[in-house]
C-alpha positions as CSV (number, residue, x, y, z in Angstrom):
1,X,242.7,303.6,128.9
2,X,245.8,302.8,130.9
3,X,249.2,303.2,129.4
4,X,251.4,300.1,129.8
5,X,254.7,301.2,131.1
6,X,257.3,298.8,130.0
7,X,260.4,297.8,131.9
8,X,263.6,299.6,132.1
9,X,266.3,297.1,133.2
10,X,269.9,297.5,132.7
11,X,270.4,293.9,131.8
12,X,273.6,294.2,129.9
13,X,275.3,295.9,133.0
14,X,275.7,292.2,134.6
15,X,277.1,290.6,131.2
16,X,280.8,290.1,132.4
17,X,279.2,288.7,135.3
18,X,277.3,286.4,132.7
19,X,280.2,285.6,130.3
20,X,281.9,284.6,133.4
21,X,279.8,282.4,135.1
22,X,278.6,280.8,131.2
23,X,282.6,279.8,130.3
24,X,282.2,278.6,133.6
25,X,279.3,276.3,132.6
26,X,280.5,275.7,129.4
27,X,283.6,274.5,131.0
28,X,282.0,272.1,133.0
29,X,279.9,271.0,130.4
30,X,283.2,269.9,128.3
31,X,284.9,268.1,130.4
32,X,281.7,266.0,131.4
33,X,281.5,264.9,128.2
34,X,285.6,264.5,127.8
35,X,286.1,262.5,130.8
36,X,282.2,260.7,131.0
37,X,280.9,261.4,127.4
38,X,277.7,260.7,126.4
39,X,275.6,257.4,127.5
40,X,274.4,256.4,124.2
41,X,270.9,254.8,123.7
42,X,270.5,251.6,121.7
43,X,269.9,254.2,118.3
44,X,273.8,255.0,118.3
45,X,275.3,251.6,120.0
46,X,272.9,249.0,118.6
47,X,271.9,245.9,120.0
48,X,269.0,244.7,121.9
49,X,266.2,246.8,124.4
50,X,263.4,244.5,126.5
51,X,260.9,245.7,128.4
52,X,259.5,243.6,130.9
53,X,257.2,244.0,134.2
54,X,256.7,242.6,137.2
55,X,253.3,241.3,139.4
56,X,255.3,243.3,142.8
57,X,258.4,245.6,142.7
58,X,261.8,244.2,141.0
59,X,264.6,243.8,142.9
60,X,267.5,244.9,140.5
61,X,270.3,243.4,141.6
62,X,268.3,240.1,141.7
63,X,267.7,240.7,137.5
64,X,271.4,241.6,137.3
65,X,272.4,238.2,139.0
66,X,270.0,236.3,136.8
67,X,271.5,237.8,133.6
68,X,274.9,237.4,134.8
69,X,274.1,233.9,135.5
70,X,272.6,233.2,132.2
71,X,275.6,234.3,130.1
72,X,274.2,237.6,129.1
73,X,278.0,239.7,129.6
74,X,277.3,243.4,130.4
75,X,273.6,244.0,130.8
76,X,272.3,247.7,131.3
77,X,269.3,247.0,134.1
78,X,267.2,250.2,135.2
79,X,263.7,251.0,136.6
80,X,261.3,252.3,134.0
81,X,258.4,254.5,134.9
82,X,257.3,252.6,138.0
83,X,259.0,249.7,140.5
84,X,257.8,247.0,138.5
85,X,259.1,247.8,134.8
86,X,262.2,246.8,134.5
87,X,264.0,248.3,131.6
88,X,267.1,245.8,129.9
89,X,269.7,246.9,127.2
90,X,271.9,244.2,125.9
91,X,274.9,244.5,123.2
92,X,274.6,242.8,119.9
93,X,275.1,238.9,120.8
94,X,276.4,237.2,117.7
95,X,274.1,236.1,115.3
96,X,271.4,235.6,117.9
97,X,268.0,237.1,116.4
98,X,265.9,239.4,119.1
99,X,263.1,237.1,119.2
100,X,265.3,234.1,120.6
101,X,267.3,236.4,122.6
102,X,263.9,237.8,123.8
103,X,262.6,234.3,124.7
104,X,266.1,233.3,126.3
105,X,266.0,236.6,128.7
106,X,262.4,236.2,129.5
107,X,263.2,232.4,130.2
108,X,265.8,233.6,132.9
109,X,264.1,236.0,134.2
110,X,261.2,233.4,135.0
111,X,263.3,230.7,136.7
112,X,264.6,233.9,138.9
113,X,261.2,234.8,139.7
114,X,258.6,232.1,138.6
115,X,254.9,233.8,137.4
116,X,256.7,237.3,138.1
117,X,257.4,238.4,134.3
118,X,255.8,239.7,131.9
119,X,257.4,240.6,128.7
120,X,256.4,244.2,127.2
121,X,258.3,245.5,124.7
122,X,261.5,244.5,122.4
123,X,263.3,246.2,119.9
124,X,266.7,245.5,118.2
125,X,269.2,248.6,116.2
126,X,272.0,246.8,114.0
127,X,275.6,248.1,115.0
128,X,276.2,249.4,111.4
129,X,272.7,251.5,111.9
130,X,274.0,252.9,114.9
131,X,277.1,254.0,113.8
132,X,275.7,255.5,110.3
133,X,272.9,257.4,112.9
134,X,275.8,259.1,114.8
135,X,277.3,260.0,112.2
136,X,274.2,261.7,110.4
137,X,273.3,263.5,113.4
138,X,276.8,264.8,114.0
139,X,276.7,266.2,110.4
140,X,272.8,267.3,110.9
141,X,274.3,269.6,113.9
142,X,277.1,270.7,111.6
143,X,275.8,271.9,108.8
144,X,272.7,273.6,111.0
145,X,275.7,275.8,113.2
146,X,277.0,276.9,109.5
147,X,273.2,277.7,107.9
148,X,272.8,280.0,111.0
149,X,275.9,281.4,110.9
150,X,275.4,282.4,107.2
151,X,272.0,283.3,107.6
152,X,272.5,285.8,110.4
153,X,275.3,287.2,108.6
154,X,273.2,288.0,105.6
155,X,269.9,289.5,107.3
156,X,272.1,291.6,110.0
157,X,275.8,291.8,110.4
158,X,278.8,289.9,111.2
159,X,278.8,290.6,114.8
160,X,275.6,289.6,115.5
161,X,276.3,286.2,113.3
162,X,279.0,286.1,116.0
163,X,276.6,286.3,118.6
164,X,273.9,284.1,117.8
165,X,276.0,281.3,117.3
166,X,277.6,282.0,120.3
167,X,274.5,281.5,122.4
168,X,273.3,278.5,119.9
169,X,276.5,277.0,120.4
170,X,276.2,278.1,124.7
171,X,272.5,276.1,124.7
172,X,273.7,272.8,123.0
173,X,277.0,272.4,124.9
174,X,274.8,272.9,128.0
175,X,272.5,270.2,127.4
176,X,275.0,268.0,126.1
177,X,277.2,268.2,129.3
178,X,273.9,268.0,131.6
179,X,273.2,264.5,129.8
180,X,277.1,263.4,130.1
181,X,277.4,265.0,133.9
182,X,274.4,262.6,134.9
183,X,275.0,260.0,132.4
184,X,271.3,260.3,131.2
185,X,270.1,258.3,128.1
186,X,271.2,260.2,124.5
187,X,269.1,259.0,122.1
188,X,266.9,260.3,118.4
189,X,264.5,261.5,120.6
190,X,266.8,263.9,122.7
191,X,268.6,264.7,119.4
192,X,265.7,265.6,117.9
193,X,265.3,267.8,121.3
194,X,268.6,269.4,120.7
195,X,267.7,270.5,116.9
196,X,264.6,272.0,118.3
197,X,266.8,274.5,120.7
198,X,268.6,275.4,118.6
199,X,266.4,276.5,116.5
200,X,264.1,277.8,119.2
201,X,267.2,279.8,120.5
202,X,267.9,280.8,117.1
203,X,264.2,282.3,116.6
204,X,264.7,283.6,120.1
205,X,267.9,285.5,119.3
206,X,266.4,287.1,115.8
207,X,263.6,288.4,117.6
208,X,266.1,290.6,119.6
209,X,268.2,291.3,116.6
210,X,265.1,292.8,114.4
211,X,264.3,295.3,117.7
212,X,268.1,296.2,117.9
213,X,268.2,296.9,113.9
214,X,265.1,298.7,114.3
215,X,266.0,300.9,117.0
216,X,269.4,301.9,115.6
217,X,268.1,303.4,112.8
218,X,264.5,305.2,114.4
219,X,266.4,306.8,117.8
220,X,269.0,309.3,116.3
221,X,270.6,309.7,120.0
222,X,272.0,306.7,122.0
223,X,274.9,304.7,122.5
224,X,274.7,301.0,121.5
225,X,274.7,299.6,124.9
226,X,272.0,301.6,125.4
227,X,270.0,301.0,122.4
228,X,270.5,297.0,122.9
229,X,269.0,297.4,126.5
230,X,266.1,299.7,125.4
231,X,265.2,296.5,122.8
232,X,266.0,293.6,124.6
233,X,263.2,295.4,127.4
234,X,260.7,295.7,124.6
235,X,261.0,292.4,123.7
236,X,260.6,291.2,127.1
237,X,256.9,290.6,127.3
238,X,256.9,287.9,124.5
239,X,260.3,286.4,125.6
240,X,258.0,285.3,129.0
241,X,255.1,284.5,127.5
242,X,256.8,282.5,125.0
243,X,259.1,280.9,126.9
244,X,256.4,280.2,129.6
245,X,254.0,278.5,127.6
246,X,256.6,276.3,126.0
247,X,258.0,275.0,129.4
248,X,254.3,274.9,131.0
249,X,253.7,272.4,127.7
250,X,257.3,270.5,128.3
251,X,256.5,270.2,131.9
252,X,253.3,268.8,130.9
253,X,254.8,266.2,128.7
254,X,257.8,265.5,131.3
255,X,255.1,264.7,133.9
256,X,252.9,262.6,131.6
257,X,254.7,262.0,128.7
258,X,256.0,258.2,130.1
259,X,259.4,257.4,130.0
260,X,260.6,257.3,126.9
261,X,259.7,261.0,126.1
262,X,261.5,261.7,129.7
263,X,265.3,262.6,127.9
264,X,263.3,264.2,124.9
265,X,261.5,267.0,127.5
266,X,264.0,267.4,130.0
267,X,266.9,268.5,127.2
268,X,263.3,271.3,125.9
269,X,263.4,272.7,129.3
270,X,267.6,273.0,129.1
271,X,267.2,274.3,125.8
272,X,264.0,276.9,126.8
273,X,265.7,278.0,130.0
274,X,269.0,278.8,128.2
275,X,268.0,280.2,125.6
276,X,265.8,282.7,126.8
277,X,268.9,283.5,129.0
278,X,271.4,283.1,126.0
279,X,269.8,285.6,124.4
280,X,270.8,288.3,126.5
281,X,274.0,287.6,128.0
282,X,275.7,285.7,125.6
283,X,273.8,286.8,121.9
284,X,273.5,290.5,122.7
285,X,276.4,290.8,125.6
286,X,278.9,289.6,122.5
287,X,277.7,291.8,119.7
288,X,278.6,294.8,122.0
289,X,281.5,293.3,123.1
290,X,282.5,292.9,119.3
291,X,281.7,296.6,119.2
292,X,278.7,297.0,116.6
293,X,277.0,300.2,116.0
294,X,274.7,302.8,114.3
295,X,276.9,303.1,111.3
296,X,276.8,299.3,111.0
297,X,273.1,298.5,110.6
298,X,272.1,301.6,108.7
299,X,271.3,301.6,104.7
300,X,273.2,302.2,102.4
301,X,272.7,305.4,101.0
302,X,270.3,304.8,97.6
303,X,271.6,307.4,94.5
304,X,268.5,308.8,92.7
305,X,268.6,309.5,89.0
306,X,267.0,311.7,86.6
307,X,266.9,312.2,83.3
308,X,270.1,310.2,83.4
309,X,272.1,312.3,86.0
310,X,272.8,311.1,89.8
């Protein structure tokens, strides 16, 4: 039998570095979405999304004429999947149902290109549905920030509630500003992407935590700097494999998935990538920084009594 030696990396020695260059990301990441903010999908803005293809590739600016010609106003026009799907989303037109305004696009479209079109795919979000979605998933972010923060600061300590939210918070922003930075598509689906990091970078983060509590108490010599490296290098060897297989998957869908599960596995492989750094350099780097120690995660001394004295 061979004994596995596991690693020994000071990875804590490089977390100014990391704080450093992570405001610096952060920072970026909040005046992306201050000065571009986020390109809403039809789920948040409402109105109408067609889906149409084409016998040979689309010329875009050709559809955009043909719309503008046709009274259509401001007409979001982009490739989807291939050269020959051409993706439409139109704002709420009056009282004009989506199958007429279906039939009225698909009508232009033809007399631009006669025998060219094909219509695929049509689907219509209210305004007032929109505007009750963003503000649900707004409050759904919320109110999952303050169960980790309480839940962290029951099952370890306040410093480490500190730190975990920190990195939750350090993973969201990230994605966020990468959609607003390169005005990529925000809708339920990459939401529903963001909800899933954080609670993958939660998971992630407690993993550490439970090695660090664990440690404190076993190894009676140690500074905490020390102790937090020793467990964030035992933990190691599922922090790659889990992180591994998740992105192999999310590459896998990004790849294959089609286009509308594009935005939802691209923020997975934000989220998967950060947190696994997150983790270290901003979960554990600010518990230390906060100053934690033995005395901190230790027991609380339990009185024994008999026959009725302590």
């Amino acid at each position: 039998m061979f004994a596995i030696q596991l690693p020994n990396l000071d990875f804590l020695a490089q977390r100014r570095r990391a704080l450093i260059f992570s405001g610096a990301l952060m920072a970026i990441s909040l005046l992306s979405l201050l000065i571009f903010g986020l390109n809403r999908g039809l789920d948040f803005t409402g109105g109408t999304l067609i889906e149409v293809g084409y016998s040979q590739p689309a010329d875009l600016a050709a559809v955009r004429t043909a719309l503008a010609s046709g009274d259509f106003g401001t007409v979001m026009v982009q490739q989807f999947g291939s050269t020959r799907d051409v993706l439409l989303r139109i704002p709420p037109v009056g009282e004009v149902n989506d199958a007429e305004l279906s039939q009225r696009v698909l009508k232009v479209l033809n007399d631009a290109a006669p025998g060219q079109v094909e219509l695929r795919r049509v689907e219509f979000v209210g305004p007032q549905v929109g505007k009750e979605l963003a503000e649900q998933s707004g409050l759904a972010v919320l109110f999952s920030v303050i169960g980790i923060l309480i839940y962290v600061a029951l099952r370890f300590e306040w410093r480490f509630s500190v730190g975990a939210i920190a990195a939750t918070l350090h993973d969201a922003l990230l994605i966020l500003g990468v959609f607003a930075l390169f005005q990529l598509d925000f809708d339920l689906n990459v939401l529903a992407a963001v909800l899933t990091v954080i609670g993958y970078s939660l998971n992630d983060t407690i993993v550490v935590f439970d090695r660090v509590r664990e440690n404190f108490r076993k190894l009676r010599k140690g500074e905490p700097l020390e102790i937090m490296n020793q467990s964030v290098n035992e933990t190691m060897s599922r922090t790659i494999i889990t992180a591994g297989t998740v992105l192999f998957v999310v590459l896998a869908l990004y790849s294959f998935g089609g286009e509308s599960l594009r935005g939802f596995s691209l923020a997975l492989m934000i989220g998967v990538i950060s947190g696994t750094y997150s983790t270290i350099y901003i979960a554990s780097a600010t518990a230390v920084m906060l100053g934690v120690s033995r005395a901190d995660l230790m027991r609380a001394p339990v009185e024994s009594v008999i026959d009725g004295r302590p």
